[in-house]
KOLKOL-399369 format. One line per 3 residues: their letters; for each residue y, x, z of N, C-alpha, C, O. Coordinates in nm, 3 decimals. Atoms other than C-alpha are relative to their C-alpha. Layout:
<sites>
A> Y X Z Y X Z Y X Z Y X Z  ... $
</sites>
This chain:
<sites>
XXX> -0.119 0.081 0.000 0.000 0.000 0.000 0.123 0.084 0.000 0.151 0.143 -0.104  -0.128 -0.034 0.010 0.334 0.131 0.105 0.006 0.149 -0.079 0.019 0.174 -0.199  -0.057 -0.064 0.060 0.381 0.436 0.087 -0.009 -0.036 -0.048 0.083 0.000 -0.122 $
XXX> 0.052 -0.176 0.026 0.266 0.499 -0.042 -0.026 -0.100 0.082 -0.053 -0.161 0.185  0.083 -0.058 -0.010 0.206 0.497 -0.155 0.010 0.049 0.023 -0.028 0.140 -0.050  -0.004 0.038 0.070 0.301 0.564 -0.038 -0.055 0.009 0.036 -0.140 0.022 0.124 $
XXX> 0.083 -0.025 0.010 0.266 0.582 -0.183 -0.024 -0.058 0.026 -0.146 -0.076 0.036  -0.013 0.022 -0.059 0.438 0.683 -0.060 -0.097 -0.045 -0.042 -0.210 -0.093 -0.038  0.042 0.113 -0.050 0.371 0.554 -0.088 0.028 0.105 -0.042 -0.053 0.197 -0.037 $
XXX> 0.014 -0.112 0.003 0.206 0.718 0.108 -0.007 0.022 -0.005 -0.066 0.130 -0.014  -0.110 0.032 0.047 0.462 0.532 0.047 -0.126 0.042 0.040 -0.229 0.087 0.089  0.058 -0.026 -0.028 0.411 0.527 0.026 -0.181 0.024 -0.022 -0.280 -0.042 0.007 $
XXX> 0.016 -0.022 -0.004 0.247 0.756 -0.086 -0.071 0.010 0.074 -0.136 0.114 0.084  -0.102 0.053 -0.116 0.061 0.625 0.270 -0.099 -0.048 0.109 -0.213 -0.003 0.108  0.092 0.059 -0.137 -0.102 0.453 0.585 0.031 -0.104 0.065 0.139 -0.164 0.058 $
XXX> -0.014 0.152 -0.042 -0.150 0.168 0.759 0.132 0.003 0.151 0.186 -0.093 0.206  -0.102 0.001 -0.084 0.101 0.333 1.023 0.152 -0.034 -0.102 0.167 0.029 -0.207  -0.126 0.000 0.122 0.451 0.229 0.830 0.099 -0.027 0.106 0.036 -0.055 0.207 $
XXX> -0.095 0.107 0.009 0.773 0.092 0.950 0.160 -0.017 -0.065 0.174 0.060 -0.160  -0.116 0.055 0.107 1.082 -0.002 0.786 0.158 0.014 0.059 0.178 -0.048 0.163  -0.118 0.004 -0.018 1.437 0.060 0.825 0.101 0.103 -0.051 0.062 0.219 -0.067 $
XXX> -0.108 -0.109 0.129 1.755 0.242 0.622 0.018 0.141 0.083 0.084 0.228 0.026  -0.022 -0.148 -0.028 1.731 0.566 0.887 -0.102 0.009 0.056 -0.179 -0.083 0.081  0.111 -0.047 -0.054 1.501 0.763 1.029 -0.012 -0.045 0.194 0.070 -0.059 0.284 $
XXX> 0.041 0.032 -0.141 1.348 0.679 1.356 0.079 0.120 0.102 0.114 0.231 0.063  -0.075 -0.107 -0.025 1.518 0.858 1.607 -0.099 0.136 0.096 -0.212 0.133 0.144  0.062 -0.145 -0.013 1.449 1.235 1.712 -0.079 0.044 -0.141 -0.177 0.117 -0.153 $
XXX> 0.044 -0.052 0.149 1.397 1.268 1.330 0.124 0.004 -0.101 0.217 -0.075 -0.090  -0.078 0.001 0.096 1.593 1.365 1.037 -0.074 0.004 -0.126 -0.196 0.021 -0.132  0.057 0.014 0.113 1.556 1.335 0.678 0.007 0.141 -0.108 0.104 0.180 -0.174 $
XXX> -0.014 -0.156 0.057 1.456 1.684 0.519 -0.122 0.009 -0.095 -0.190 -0.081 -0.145  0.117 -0.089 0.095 1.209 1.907 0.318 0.027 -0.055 -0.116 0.091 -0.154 -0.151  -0.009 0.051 0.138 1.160 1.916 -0.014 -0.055 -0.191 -0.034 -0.129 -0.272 0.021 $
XXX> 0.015 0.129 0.078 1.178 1.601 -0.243 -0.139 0.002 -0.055 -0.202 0.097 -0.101  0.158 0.001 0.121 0.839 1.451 -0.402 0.025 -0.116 -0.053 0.041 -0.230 -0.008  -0.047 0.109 0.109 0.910 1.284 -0.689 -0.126 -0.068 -0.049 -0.229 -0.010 -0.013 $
XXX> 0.127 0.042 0.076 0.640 1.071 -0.883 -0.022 -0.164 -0.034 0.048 -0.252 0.017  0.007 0.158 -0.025 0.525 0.730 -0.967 -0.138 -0.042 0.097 -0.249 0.008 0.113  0.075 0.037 -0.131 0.383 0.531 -0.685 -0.056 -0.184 -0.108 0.006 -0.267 -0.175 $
XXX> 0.088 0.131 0.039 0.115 0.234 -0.796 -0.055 -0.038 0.088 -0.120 0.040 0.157  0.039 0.090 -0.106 0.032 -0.085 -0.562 -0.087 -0.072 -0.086 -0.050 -0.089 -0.202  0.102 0.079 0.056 -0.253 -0.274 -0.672 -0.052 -0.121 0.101 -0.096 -0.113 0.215 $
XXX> 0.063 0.141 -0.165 -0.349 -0.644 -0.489 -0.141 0.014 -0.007 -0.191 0.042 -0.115  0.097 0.043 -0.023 -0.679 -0.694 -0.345 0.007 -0.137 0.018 0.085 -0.210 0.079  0.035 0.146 0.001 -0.844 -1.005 -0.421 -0.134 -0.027 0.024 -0.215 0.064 0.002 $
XXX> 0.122 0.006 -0.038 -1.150 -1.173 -0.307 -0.038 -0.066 -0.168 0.027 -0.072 -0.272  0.062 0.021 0.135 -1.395 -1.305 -0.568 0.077 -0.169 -0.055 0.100 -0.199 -0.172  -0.071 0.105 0.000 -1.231 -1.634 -0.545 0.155 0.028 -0.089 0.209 -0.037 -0.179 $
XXX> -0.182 -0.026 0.060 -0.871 -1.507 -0.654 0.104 -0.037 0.128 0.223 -0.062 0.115  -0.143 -0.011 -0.121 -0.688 -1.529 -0.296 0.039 0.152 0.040 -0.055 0.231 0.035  -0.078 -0.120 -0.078 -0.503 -1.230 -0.157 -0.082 0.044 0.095 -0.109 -0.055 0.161 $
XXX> 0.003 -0.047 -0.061 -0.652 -1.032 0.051 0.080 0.063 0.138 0.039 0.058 0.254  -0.109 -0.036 -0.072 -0.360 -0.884 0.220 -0.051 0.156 0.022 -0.015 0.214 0.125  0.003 -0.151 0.019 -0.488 -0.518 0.137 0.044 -0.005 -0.144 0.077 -0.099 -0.216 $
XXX> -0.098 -0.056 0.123 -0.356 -0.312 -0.156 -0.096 0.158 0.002 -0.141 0.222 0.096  0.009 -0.154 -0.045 -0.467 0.030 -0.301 0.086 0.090 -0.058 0.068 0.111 -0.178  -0.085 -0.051 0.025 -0.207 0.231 -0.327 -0.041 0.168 -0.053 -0.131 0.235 -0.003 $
XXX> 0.052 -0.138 0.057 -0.221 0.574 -0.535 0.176 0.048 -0.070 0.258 -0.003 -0.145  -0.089 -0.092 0.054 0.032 0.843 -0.577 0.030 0.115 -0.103 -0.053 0.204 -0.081  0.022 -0.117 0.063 0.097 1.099 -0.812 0.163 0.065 -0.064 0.237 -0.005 -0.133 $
XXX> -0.102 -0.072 0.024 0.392 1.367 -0.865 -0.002 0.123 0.029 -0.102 0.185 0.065  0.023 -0.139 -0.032 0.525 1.690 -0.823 0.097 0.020 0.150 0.181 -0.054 0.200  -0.070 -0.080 -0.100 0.644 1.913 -0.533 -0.012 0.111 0.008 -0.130 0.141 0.026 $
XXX> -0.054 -0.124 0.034 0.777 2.258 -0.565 -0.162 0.077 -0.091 -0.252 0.155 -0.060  0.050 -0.037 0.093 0.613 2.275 -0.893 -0.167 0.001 0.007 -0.233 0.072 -0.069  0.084 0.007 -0.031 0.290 2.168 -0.738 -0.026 -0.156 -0.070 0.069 -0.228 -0.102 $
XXX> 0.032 0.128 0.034 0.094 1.846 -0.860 -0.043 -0.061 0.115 -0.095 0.012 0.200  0.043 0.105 -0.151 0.018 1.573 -0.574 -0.031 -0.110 -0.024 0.048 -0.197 -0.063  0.050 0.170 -0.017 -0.197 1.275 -0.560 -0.056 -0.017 0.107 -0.135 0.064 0.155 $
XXX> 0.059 0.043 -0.125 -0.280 1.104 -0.274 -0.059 -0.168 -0.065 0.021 -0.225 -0.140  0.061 0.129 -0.008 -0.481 0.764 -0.314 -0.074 -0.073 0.127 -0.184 -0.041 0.171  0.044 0.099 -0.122 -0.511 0.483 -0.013 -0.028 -0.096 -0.013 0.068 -0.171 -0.026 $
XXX> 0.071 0.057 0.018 -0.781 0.247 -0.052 0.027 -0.106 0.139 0.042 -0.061 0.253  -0.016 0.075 -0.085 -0.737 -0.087 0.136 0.094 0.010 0.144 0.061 0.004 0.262  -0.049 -0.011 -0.082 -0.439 -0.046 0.284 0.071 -0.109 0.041 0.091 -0.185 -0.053 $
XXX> -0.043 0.141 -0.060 -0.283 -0.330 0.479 0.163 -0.043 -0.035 0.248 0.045 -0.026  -0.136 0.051 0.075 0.044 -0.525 0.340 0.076 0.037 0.134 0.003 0.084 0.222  -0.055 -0.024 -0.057 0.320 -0.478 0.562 0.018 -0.140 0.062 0.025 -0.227 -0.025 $
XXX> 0.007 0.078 -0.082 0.341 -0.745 0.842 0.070 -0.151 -0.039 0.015 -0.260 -0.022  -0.113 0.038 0.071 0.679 -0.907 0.666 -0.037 -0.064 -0.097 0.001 -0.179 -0.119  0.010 0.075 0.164 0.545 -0.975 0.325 -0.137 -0.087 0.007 -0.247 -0.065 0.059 $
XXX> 0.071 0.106 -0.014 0.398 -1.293 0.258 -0.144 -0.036 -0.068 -0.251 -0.088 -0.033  0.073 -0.021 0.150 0.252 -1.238 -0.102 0.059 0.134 -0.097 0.174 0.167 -0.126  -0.007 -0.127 0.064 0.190 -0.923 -0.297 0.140 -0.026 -0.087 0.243 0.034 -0.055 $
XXX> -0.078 0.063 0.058 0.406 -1.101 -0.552 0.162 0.007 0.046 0.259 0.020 -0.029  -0.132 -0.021 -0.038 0.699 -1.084 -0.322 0.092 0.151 0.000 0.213 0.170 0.011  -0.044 -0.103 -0.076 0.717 -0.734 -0.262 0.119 0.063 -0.079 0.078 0.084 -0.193 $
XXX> -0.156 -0.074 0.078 1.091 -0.567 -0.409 0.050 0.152 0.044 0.050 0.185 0.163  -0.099 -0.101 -0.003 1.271 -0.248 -0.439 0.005 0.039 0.110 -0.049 0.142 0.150  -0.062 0.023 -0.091 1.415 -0.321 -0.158 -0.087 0.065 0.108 -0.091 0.174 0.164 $
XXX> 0.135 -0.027 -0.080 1.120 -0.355 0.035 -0.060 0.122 0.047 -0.087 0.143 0.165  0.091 -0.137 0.022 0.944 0.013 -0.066 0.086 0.084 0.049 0.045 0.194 0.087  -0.156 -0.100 -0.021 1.352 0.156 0.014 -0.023 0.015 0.168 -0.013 -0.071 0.255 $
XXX> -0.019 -0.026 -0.154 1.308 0.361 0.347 -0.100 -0.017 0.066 -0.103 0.016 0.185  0.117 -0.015 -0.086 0.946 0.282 0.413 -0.066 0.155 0.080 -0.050 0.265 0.027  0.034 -0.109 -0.103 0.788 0.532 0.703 -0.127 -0.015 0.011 -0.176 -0.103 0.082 $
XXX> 0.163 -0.069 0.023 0.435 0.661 0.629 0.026 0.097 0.097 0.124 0.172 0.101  0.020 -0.087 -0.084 0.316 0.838 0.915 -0.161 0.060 0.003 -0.270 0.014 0.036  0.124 -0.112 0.008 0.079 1.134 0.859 -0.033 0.024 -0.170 -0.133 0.068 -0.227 $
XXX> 0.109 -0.017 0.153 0.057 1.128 0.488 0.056 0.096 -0.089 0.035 0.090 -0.210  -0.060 -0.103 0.091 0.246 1.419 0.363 -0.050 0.088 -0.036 -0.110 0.155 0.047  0.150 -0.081 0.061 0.045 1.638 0.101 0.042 0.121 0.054 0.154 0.144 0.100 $
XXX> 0.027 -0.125 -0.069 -0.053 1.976 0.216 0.083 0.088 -0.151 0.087 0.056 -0.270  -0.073 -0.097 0.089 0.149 2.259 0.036 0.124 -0.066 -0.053 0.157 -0.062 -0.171  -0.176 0.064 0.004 0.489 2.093 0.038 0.079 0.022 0.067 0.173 0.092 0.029 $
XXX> -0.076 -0.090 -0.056 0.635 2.144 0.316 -0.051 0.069 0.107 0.006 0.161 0.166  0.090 -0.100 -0.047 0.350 2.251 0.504 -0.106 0.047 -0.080 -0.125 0.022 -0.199  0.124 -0.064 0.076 0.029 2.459 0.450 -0.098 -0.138 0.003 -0.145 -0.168 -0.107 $
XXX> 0.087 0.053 -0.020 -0.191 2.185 0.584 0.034 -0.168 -0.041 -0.050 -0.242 -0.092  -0.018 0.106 0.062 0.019 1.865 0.517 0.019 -0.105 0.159 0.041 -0.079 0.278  0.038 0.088 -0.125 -0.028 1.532 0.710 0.208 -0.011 0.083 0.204 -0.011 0.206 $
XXX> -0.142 0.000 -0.039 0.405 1.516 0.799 0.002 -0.120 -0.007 -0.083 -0.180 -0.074  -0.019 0.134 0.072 0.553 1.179 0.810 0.084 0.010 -0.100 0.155 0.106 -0.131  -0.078 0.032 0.142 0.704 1.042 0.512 0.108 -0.090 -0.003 0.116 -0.186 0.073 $
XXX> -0.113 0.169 0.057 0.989 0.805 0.384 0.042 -0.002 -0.151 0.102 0.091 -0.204  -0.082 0.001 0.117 1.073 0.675 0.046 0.135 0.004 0.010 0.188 -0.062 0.099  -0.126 -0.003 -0.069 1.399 0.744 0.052 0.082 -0.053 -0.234 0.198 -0.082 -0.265 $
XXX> -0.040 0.084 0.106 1.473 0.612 -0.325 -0.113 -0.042 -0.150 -0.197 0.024 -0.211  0.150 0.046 0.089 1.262 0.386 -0.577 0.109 -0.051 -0.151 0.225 -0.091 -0.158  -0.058 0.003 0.085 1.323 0.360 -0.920 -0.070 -0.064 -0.111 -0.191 -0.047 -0.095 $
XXX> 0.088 0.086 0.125 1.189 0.144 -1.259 -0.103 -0.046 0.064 -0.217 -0.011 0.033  0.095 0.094 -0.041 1.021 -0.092 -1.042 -0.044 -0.089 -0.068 0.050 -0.127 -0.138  0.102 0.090 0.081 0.781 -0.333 -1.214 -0.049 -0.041 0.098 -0.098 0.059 0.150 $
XXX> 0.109 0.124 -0.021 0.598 -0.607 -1.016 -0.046 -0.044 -0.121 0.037 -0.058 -0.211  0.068 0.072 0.078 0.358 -0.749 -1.239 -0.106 -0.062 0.089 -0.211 0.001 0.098  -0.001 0.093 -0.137 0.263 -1.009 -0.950 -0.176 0.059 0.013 -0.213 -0.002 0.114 $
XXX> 0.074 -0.093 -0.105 -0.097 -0.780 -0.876 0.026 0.121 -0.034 -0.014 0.191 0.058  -0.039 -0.163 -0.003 0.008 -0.440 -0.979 0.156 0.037 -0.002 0.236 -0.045 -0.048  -0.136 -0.014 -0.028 0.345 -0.260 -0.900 0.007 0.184 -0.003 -0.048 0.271 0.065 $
XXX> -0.018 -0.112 -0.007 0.489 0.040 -1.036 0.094 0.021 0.001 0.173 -0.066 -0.038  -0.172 -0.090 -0.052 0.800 0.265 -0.944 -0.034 0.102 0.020 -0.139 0.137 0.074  -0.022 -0.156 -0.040 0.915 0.620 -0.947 0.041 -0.042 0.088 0.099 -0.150 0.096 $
XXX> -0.043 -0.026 -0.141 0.974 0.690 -0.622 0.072 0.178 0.012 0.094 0.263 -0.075  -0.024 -0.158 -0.073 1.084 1.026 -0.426 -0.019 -0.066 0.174 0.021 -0.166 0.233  0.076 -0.020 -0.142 0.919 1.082 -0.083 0.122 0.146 0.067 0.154 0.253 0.013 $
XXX> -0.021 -0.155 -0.084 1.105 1.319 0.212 -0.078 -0.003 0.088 -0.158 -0.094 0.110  0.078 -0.036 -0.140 0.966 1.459 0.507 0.108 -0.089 0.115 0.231 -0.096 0.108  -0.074 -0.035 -0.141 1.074 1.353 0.848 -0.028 0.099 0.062 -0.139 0.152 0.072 $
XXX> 0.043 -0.139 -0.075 1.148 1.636 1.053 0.069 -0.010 0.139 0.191 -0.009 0.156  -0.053 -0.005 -0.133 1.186 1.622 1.412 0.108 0.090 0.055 0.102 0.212 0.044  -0.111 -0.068 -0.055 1.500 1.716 1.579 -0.032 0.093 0.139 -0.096 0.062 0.239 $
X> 0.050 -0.071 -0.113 1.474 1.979 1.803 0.095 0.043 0.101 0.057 0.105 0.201 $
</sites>
């Protein structure tokens, strides 16, 4: 889902930890390199055709000239949204993936939290949803 996918997504690039709001949580700032890429949401549906209320979200871009995909299988809609169908721009702007930042970015090992911090050529196509995104790190204030 979010992130992130995300992936974010996580963005989210992303994880079922998320939450939402235009700044960073506090004792965090918004740093490290940028990861640019397009972020794809996909609805889960049962065999019937209802919603699930999972998503699998899959990332893919670069960071300092590195390639990065992350893919999150059944990840849970965000608490807020009603129907996949609804989800906007808006929505994906500022999401907080926690733990899903790829390894060799701005660490060796990865796993940082995340935030979309801007989404771009969004498409809903009411079960799949694509947008460039860019992912930062949060980085704890010290």
């Amino acid at each position: 889902m979010v992130l992130a996918s995300i992936l974010l997504i996580p963005l989210m690039l992303l994880s079922p930890n998320i939450s939402i709001g235009g700044e960073p949580p506090p004792g965090f700032t918004i740093g490290g390199p940028g990861v640019a890429g397009m972020l794809i949401l996909e609805n889960e549906r049962d065999d019937a055709g209802n919603e699930l209320y999972w998503m699998t979200v899959t990332f893919r871009g670069m960071c300092k000239r590195e390639y990065v995909k992350k893919k999150l299988c059944y990840f849970p809609f965000p608490q807020e949204i009603i129907s996949f169908a609804d989800i906007t721009s808006d929505m994906l702007l500022y999401y907080v993936l926690l733990g899903e930042g790829p390894p060799d970015c701005y660490s060796e090992c990865g796993t940082e939290d995340i935030i979309i911090t801007k989404v771009r050529k969004f498409r809903n196509y009411r079960d799949k949803i694509v947008a460039d995104v860019v992912f930062r790190f949060l980085i704890p204030i010290e």
